[in-house]
C-alpha positions in Angstrom: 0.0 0.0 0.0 2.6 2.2 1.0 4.9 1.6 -1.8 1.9 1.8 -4.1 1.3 5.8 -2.9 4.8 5.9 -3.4 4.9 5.8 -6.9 2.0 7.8 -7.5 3.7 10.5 -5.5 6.7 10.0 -8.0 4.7 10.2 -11.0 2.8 13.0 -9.6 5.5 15.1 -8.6 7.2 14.2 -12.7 3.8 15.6 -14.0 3.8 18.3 -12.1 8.0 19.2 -13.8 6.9 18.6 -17.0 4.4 20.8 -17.0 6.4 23.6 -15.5 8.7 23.0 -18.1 5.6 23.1 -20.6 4.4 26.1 -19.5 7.9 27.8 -19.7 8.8 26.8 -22.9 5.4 28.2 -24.3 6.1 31.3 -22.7 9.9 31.5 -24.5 7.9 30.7 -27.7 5.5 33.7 -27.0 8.5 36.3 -26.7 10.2 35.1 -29.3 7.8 35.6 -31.8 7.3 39.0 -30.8 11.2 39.8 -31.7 12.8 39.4 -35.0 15.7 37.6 -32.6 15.7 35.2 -29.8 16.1 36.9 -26.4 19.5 35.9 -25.6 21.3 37.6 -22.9 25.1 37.3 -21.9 26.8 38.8 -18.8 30.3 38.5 -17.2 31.1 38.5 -13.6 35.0 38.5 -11.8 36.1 35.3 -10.2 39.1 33.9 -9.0 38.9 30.6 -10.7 39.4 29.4 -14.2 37.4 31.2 -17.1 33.9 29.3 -17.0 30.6 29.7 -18.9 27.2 28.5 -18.3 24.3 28.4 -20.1 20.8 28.7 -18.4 17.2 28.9 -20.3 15.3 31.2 -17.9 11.2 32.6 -18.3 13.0 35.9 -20.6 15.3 33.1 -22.9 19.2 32.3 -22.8 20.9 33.4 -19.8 24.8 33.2 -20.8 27.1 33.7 -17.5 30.7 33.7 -18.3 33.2 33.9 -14.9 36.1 36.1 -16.4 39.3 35.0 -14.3 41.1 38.0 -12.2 44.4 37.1 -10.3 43.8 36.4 -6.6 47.0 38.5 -5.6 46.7 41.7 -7.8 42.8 41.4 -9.0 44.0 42.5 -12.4 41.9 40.4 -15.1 44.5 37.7 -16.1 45.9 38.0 -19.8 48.3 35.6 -21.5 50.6 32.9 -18.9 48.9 32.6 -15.7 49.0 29.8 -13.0 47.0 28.4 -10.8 47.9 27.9 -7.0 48.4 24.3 -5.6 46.7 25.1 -2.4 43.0 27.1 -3.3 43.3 26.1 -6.7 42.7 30.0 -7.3 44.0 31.4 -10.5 47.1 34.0 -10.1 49.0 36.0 -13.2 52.8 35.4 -14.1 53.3 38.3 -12.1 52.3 37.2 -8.7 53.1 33.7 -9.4 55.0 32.3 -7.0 57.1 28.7 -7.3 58.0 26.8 -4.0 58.5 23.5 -4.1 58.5 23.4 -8.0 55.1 24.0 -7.5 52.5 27.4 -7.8 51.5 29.7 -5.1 49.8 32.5 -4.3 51.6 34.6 -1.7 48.7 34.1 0.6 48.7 30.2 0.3 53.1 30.6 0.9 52.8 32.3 4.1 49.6 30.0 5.4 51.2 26.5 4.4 54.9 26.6 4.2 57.1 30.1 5.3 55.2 33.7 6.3 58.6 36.2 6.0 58.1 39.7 6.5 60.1 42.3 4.5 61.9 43.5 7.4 63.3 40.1 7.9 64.1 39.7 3.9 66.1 42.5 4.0 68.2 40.8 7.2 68.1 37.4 5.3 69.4 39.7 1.9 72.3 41.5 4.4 73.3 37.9 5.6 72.9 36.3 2.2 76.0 38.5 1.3 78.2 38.2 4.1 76.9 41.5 5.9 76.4 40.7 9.7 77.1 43.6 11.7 74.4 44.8 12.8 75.4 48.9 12.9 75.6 48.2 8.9 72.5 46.1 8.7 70.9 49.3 10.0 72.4 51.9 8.0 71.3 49.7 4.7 67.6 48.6 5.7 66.6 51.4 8.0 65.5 49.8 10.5 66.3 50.1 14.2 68.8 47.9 16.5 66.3 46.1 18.3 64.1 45.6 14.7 67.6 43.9 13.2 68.1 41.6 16.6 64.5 40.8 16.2 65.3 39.7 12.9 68.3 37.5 13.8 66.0 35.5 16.3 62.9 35.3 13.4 66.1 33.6 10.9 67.6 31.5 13.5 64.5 30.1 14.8 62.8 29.1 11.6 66.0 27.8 10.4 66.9 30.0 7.8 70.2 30.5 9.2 72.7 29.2 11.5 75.4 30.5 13.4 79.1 28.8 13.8 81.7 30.0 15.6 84.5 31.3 13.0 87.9 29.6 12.4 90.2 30.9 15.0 86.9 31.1 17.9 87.4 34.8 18.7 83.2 35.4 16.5 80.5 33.8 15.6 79.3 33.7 12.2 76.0 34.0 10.5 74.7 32.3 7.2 72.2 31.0 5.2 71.3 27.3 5.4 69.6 25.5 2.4 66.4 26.8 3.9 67.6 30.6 3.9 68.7 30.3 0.4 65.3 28.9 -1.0 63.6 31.6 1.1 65.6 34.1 -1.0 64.6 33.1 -3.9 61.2 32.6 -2.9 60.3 35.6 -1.5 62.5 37.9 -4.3 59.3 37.4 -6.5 57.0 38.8 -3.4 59.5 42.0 -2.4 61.7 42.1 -5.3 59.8 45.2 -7.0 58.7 47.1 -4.2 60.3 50.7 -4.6 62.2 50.5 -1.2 63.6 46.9 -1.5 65.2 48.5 -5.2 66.4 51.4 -3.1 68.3 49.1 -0.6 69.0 46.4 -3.2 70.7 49.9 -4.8 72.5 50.7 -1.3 73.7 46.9 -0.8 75.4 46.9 -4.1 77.7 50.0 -3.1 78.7 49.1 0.1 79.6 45.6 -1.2 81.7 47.8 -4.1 83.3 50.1 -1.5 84.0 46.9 1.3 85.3 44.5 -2.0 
């Protein structure tokens, strides 16, 4: 009995679609004879995924939604190479695209899952990266104050991106990059690498290590 209502409900509830769908398709029919042109209607809306378009048949005719892909970093629209990240699966442009791993990042993905640097500490890791360690000079270069720089030291040391050895003789201790520090480097060069005051001190760096050579 109660399997027997069952069905019925089923092939109620199919003749109650199909004539939804009756009605709606007359009603299309209506409005299109009254134009010398289908009503078809496109629109585009921003997302952060890949380029997708979708078709819908609505009471006024063809609905045509197409997702136009903007980078997740910069939210320019993205045009020619782009990548997308290995985490949020979010599409980012060759300019913001950032390798780790061998694989693609977004910068917010790099700090969440693998290494969040700051600039203040790239510029310590840059200092360190060639063979500046003193920390008066590390100041003059970066601008930033004595406690900022020992600050920095601590940030390197504790997340491993350097180490620090005593020198030959004993009499110093000396600071450098492990295999870590080095990939951070590189890494992080695509996030800072632009920004007007990392060129100004890249600038600085490069005549200090021409008056010191």
């Amino acid at each position: 009995m109660s399997e027997g209502k069952s069905e019925r409900d089923a092939a109620s509830e199919l003749a109650r679609i199909l004539k939804s769908l009756d009605q709606r398709l007359t009603l299309i029919e209506q409005q299109v004879q009254g134009h010398s042109s289908p009503v078809i209607r496109n629109s585009k809306e921003p997302s952060h995924l890949l380029e997708t378009t979708e078709k819908v048949m609505t009471g006024e005719g063809l609905q045509t939604y197409t997702g136009v892909s903007f980078c997740v970093v910069c939210h320019q629209v993205v045009s020619g190479q782009y990548s997308v990240c290995h985490h949020c699966n979010q599409v980012v442009c060759d300019s913001c695209n950032v390798v780790h791993n061998n694989m693609s990042h977004c910068e917010h993905c790099l700090r969440k899952f693998h290494l969040d640097l700051s600039k203040r500490d790239y510029l310590v890791l840059i200092c360190v990266a060639n063979g500046l360690t003193n920390p008066d000079t590390i100041t003059e270069l970066t601008l930033l104050n004595s406690d900022q720089v020992h600050r920095s030291f601590a940030k390197l040391s504790s997340s491993n991106l350097t180490c620090t050895e005593k020198s030959l003789f004993g009499f110093a201790w000396d600071i450098s990059l492990t295999d870590e520090g080095v990939i951070a480097v590189n890494t992080y060069r695509r996030i800072y690498g632009r920004h007007e005051d990392v060129v100004e001190f890249g600038r600085k760096l490069r005549e200090n290590l021409a008056e010191t050579g």
